[in-house]
C-alpha positions in Angstrom: 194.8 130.7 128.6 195.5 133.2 131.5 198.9 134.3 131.7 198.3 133.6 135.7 195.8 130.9 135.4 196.4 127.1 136.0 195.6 124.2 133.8 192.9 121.5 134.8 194.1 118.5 136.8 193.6 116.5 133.2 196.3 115.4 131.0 197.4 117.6 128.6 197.4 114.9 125.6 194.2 113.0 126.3 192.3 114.7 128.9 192.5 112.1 131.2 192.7 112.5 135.1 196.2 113.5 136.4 195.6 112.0 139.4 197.9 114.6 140.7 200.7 113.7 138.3 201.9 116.9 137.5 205.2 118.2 135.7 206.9 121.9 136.2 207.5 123.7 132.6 209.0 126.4 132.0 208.6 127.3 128.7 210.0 129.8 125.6 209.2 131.3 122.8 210.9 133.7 120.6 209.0 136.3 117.7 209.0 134.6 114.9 211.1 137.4 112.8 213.9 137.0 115.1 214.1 132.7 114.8 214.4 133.4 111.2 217.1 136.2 111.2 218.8 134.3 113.4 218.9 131.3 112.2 219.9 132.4 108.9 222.2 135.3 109.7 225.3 133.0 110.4 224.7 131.3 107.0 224.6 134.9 105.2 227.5 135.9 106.6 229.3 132.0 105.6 227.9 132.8 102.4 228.7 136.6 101.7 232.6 135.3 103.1 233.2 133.0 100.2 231.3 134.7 97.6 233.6 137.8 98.7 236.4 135.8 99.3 236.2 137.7 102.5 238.1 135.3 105.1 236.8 137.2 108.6 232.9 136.9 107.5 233.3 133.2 106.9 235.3 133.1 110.2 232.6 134.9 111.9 230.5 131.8 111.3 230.6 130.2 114.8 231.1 133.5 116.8 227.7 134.9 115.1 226.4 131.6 116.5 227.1 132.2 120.2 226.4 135.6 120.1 222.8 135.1 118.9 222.6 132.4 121.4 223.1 134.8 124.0 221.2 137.5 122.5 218.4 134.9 122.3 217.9 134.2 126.2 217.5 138.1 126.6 214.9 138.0 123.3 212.5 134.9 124.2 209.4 135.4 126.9 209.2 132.2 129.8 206.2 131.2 131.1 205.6 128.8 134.0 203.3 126.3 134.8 202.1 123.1 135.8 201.2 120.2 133.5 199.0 117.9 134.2 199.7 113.9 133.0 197.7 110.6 133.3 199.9 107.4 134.4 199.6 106.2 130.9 201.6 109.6 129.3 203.9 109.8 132.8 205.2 105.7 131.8 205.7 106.5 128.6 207.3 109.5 129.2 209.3 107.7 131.6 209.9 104.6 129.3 211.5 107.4 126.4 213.8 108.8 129.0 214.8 105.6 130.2 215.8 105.1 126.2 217.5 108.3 125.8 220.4 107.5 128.5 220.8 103.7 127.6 221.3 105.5 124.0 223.7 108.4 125.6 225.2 105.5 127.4 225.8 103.9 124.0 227.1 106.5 122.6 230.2 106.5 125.2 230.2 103.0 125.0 231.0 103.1 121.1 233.7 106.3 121.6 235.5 104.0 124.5 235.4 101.3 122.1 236.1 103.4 118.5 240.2 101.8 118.6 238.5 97.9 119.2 237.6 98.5 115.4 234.4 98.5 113.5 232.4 97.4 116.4 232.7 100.6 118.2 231.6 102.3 115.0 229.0 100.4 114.6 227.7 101.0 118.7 228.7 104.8 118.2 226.4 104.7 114.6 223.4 103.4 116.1 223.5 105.0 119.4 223.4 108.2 117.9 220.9 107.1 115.2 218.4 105.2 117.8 219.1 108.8 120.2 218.4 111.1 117.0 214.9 108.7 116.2 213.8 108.8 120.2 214.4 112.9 120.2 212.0 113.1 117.3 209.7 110.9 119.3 209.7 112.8 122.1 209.6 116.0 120.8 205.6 114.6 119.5 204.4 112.9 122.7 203.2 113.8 125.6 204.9 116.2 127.7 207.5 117.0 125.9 205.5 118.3 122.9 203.7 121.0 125.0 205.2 124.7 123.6 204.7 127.9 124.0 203.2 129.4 120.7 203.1 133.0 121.8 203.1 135.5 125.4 201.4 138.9 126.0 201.4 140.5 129.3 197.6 138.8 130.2 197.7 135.7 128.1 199.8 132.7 126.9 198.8 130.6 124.0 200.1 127.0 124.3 200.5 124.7 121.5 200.7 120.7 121.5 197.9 119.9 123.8 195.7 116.8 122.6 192.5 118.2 120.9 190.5 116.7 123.3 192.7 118.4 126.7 192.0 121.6 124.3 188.0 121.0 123.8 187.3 120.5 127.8 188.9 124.0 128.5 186.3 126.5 129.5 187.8 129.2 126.9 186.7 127.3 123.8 183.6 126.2 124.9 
């Protein structure tokens, strides 16, 4: 798409009307070289400490890991724009939310409640489990799913649109 352009009023997963349902993005993306040296230079240098039996290059484990954090926001490219949604994605996008915090709710539930015994365990477990499933979830519907793939100074190239969002646009046809 154009770097400046907007989408269609249509939802981004099924090309159905938006109705004016719209959601603000702004989204990332990193070159591909740097997510892969950075994810696995902590893990070298974790690695090379303990095959070295080097103490400070295993310490430098989580330090590495902020500092490419940080050195990541300067790296990645933004984009902005506005999504367009059908009432159908918006309540279930709405319904997955609503999920999330009674499962982030849980989860403080079942810390309060970790002395009580193995009940609190058991609320803390599958809190945490049911929050790790409904983050998968969303990451692969709707909204949520939409990423930037890559940025150049005219264009952007999304990925996780529905096919048929994708097949309507006036670029592909």
């Amino acid at each position: 798409m154009d770097r400046a352009g907007t989408l269609p009023d249509r939802c981004i997963t099924c090309n159905a009307p938006a109705q004016g349902n719209r959601l603000r993005r702004k989204l990332y993306c990193s070159p591909a070289a740097w997510k892969i040296g950075a994810s696995l230079a902590p893990f070298a240098a974790l690695a090379a400490g303990v095959y070295l039996d080097v103490s400070l290059l295993a310490y430098s484990f989580w330090p590495l890991v902020v500092i490419l954090i940080v050195a990541n926001m300067v790296v990645r490219k933004s984009l902005k724009l506005e999504v367009g949604i059908c009432p159908r994605h918006r309540d279930v996008r709405f319904t997955l939310i609503a999920l999330s915090w009674t499962c982030i709710v849980g989860v403080f539930a079942g810390i309060f409640t970790l002395s009580g015994g193995a009940t609190g365990a058991i609320i803390l477990l599958g809190s945490l489990l049911a929050l790790v499933v409904l983050v998968v979830v969303q990451s692969f519907v709707g909204a949520q799913a939409v990423s930037l793939k890559d940025v150049s100074p005219d264009y952007a190239w999304l990925a996780g649109t529905g096919e048929a969002f994708r097949s309507a646009l006036p670029e592909l046809n």
